[in-house]
N, C-alpha and C positions, 0 to 999 in steps of 0.2 A: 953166308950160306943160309938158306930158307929151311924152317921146319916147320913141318905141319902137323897142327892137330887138329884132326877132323870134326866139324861141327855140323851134323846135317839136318836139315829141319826140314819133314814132309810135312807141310800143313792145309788143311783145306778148307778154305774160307769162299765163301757163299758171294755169287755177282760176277760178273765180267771180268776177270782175273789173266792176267798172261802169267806164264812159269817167269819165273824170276831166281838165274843161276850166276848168280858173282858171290864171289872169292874175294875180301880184303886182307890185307897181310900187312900187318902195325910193324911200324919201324924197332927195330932190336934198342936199347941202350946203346950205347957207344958206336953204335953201328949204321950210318945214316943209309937210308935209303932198303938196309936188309929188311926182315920178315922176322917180328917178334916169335910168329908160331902159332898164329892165329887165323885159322881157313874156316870160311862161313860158306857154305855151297847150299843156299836156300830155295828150296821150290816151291812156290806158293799153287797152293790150287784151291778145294773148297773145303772138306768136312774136320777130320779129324786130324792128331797133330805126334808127331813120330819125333821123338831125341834121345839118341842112345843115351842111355845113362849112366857112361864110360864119362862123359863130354857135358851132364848138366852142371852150369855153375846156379849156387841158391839167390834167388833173385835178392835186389841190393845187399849181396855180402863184398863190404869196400873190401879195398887194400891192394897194395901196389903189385902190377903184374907181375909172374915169375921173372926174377932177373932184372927187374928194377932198383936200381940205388935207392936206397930213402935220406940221401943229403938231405940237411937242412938247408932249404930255401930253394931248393931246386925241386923242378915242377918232375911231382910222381906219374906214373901212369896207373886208372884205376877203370874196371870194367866192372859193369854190371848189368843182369838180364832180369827183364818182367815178361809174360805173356801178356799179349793184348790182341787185341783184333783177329783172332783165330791164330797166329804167329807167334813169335818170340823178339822181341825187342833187345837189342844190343845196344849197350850205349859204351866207348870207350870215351875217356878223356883223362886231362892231364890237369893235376892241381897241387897246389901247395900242400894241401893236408888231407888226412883222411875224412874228415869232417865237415870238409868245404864241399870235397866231393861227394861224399852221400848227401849231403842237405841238397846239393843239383842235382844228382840222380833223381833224390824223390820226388821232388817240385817236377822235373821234366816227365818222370812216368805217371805223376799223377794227372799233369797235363794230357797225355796220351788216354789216360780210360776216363780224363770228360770227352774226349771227341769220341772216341769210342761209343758211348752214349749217347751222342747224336746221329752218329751215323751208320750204326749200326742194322743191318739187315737181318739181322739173327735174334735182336733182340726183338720184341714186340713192342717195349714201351719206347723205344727209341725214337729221337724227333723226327730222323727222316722216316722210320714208320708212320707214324702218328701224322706225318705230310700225305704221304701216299693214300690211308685211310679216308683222306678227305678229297680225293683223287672226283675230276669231274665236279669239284664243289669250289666257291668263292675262293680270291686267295688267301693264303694263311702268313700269319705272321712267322718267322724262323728267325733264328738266331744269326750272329754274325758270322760263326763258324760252318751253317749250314750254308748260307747264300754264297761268302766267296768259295766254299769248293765246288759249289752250284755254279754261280759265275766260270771259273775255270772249267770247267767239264763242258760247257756249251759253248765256249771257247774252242776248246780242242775238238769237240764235237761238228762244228763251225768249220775249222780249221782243215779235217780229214772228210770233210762231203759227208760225218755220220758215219764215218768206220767205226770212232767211238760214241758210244751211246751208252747213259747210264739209263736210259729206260729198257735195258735190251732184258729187264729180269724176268720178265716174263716167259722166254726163251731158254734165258739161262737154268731155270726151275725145270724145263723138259731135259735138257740134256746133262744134269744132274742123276734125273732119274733113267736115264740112256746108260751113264757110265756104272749105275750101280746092277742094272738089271741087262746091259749088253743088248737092248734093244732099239732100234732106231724108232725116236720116234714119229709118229702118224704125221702123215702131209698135211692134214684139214687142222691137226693140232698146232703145227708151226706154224700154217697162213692165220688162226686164231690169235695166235699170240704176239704176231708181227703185226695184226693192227693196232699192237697197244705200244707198240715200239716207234717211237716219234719224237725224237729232243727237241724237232718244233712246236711239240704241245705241252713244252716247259716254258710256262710265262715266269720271266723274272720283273721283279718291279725294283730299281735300288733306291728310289725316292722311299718309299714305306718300306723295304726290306721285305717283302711278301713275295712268295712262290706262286703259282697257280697252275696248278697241272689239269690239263682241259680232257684228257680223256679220263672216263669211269672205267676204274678197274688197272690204271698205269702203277707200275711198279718198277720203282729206284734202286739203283743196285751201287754202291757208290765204291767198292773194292778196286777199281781201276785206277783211284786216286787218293782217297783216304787216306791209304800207308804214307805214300810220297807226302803229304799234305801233314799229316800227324808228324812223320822227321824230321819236319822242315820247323814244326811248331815246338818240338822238343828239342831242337840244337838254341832255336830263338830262347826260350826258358834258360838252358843251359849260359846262354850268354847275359843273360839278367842277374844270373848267378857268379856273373865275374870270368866266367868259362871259357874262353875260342878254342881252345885246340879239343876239337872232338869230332868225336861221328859216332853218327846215329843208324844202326842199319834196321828197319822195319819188314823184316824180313829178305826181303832180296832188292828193295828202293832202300838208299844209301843218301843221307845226307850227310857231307862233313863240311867243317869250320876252317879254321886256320890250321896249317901246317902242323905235325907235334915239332918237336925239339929238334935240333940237328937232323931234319929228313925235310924237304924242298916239299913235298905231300904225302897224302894215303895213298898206299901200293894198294891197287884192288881190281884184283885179275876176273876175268872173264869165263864161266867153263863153257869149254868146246860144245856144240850142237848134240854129236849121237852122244859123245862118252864124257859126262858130266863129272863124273870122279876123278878125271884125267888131268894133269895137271894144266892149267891156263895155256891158250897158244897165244891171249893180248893182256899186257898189264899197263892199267892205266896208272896216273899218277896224278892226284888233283888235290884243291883247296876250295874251300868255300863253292863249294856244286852239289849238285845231285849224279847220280846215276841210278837205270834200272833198265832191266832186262826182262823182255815178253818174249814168249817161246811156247814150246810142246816139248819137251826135255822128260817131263817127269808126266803129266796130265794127259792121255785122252783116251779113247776107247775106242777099239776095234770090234766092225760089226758089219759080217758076211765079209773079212777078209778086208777090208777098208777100215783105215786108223782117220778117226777124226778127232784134230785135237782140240781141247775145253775151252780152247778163244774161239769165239762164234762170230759169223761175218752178219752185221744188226743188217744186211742187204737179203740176205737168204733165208736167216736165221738157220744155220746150219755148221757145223765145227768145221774150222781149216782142216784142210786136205794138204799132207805135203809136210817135212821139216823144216822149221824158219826161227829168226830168231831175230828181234834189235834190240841192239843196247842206244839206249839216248842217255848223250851226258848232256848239263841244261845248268841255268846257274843254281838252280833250286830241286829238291825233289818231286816237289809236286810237279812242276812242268816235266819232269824226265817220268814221269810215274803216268799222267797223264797222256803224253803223247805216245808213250811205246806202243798198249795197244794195238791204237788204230793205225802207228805205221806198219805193224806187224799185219794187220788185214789188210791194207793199202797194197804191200807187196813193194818193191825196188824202189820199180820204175815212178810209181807215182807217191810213194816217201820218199825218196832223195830229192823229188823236189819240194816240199816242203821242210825239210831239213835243209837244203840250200837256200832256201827264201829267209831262211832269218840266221841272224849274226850271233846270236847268241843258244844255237843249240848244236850239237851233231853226233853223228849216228853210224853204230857197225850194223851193217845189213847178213845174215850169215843162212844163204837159203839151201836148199838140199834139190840139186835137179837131175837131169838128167846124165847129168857131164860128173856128177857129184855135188860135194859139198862145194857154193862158190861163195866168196865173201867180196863184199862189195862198202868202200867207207867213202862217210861225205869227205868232203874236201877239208873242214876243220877238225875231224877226226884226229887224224897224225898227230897234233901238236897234243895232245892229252897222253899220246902213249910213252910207258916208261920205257926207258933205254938203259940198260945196262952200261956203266961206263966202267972200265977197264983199271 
């Protein structure tokens, strides 16, 4: 039997962000396949950051989850949370000691606030800032951590014709201050900001590792992928540390490892489109993937009667219109973090086929029309969902 304890996290972090609402639920002790008790329903959006305080655990306090055995030589299970990237970082996993396990908590979160520091949009000293400042000028040297999520984003950028774009920040900064003041904003203000929105005027060089961002005044906004990218680089830590069975949840982008104990994989349900507290209507079950979910769940802003939600189409520059959601599960989180997005601006018809054109992703489509709520999944969808067996 499943129990839950509610863990909600409204947080609102700065860039091109989809809502991001899944539910994992850790396998019980003795119980393969049940729900330890553990429900994450995280919405990511941009400024500030909301967690009852019924439900805070103290960031790296180990020790083995309620209702775990602590046999000798049998693998504990041990959770612990940092904030990082405007979010809350989850990390469960399973270890011989309590001591094994904090030493890879820490290494893996401390790995998380150096990317944090690179790619950060909020900070000012941060490297992808300190790219951007140089915006319109020769190229710059970056780090390796900055180029491949740079490489990857103009990948998936490439990939969806420019649904996603991390240069779309310029855009994103109007309709920030849209959602705080309920104004739409100025037409001559969008077509201003849309000339600076262009991932073909992101020169990559991999020979010398150098960026070059060809227009003056372009602004990176790297939240579309970052999280996926940072949980994929803290399960990697984790497993340096001796670690596979874990997961990493980055707010609502979910990296996990190997299986835990007596459970086939992570049970981690989906919440429903309008009623996000509602219990899951898909539970997935995986190993070694990603998953993430882009949506308007929790984020947008109505104005003159019109709801437009805080993913912005980099074609318009204007907030989606309309209830929608996908979830992309991938073998990693960054590619599930990366491509949700822009299949989310994409719409169905023209993501299902790009989620059918490769073998290793696939995708719940879950939009809100006129007939209702319709749900629409790729073809390799099914085989990830959990099934109850008897």
């Amino acid at each position: 039997m499943l129990k839950h304890l509610s863990i909600s996290l409204l947080i609102l972090l700065g860039g091109l962000l989809a809502v991001n609402a899944i539910q994992f639920l850790l396998p019980s002790p003795g119980t393969p396949g049940e729900g330890l008790g553990v429900r994450a329903l995280c919405a990511v959006t941009n400024r500030n950051a909301y967690l009852p305080e019924a439900t805070l655990v103290s960031a790296l306090t180990p020790g083995p989850s309620p209702g775990v055995p602590g046999e000798r030589g049998k693998a504990q299970r041990y959770t612990f949370t940092e904030p990082h990237m405007g979010t809350t970082f989850r990390i469960v996993l399973y270890a011989a000691d309590e001591a094994t396990a904090k030493r890879a908590a820490k290494a893996a979160f401390a790995r998380v606030a150096e990317l944090n520091a690179i790619m950060s949009d909020y900070q000012p000293t941060s490297e992808l800032m300190n790219l951007c400042k140089k915006a319109g000028g020769p190229p710059v040297d970056v780090s390796v951590d900055l180029f491949e999520v740079l490489q990857k984003a103009q990948e998936f950028a490439k990939l969806t014709d420019g649904a996603f774009d991390v240069s779309i920040s310029p855009v994103v900064r109007l309709w920030r201050k849209a959602r705080r003041t309920g104004v739409m904003p100025k037409a001559d203000e969008i077509k201003k900001a849309l000339d600076l929105v262009d991932y073909r005027k992101i020169r990559l060089e991999p020979k010398g590792r150098t960026v070059q961002l060809l227009l003056m005044g372009m602004l990176l906004d790297l939240g579309g992928i970052a999280k996926g990218y940072a949980a994929d680089a803290a399960l990697a830590v984790l497993r340096q540390h001796g670690i596979s069975r874990a997961l990493v949840a980055a707010g609502g982008d979910i990296a996990v490892g190997d299986a835990p104990p007596d459970a086939p994989g992570w049970k981690i349900g989906i919440a429903p489109l309008k009623k996000p507290d509602a219990p899951p209507e898909h539970y997935l079950l995986l190993k070694n993937a990603g998953v993430s979910t882009a949506g308007d769940s929790e984020q947008f802003v109505e104005i003159a009667g019109k709801r437009y939600s805080h993913i912005i189409d980099p074609k318009t520059g204007v907030g989606l219109v309309g209830r929608r959601s996908v979830t992309v599960i991938a073998p990693n989180a960054t590619i599930s973090d990366g491509l949700d997005t822009g299949l989310c601006v994409l719409g169905v018809e023209r993501g299902l086929k790009i989620v059918e054109a490769r073998e290793d992703v696939a995708a719940l489509f879950v939009f809100e029309t006129d007939k209702g709520v319709e749900t629409t999944q790729s073809k390799r969808f099914a085989k990830y969902l959990w099934r109850e067996t008897k």
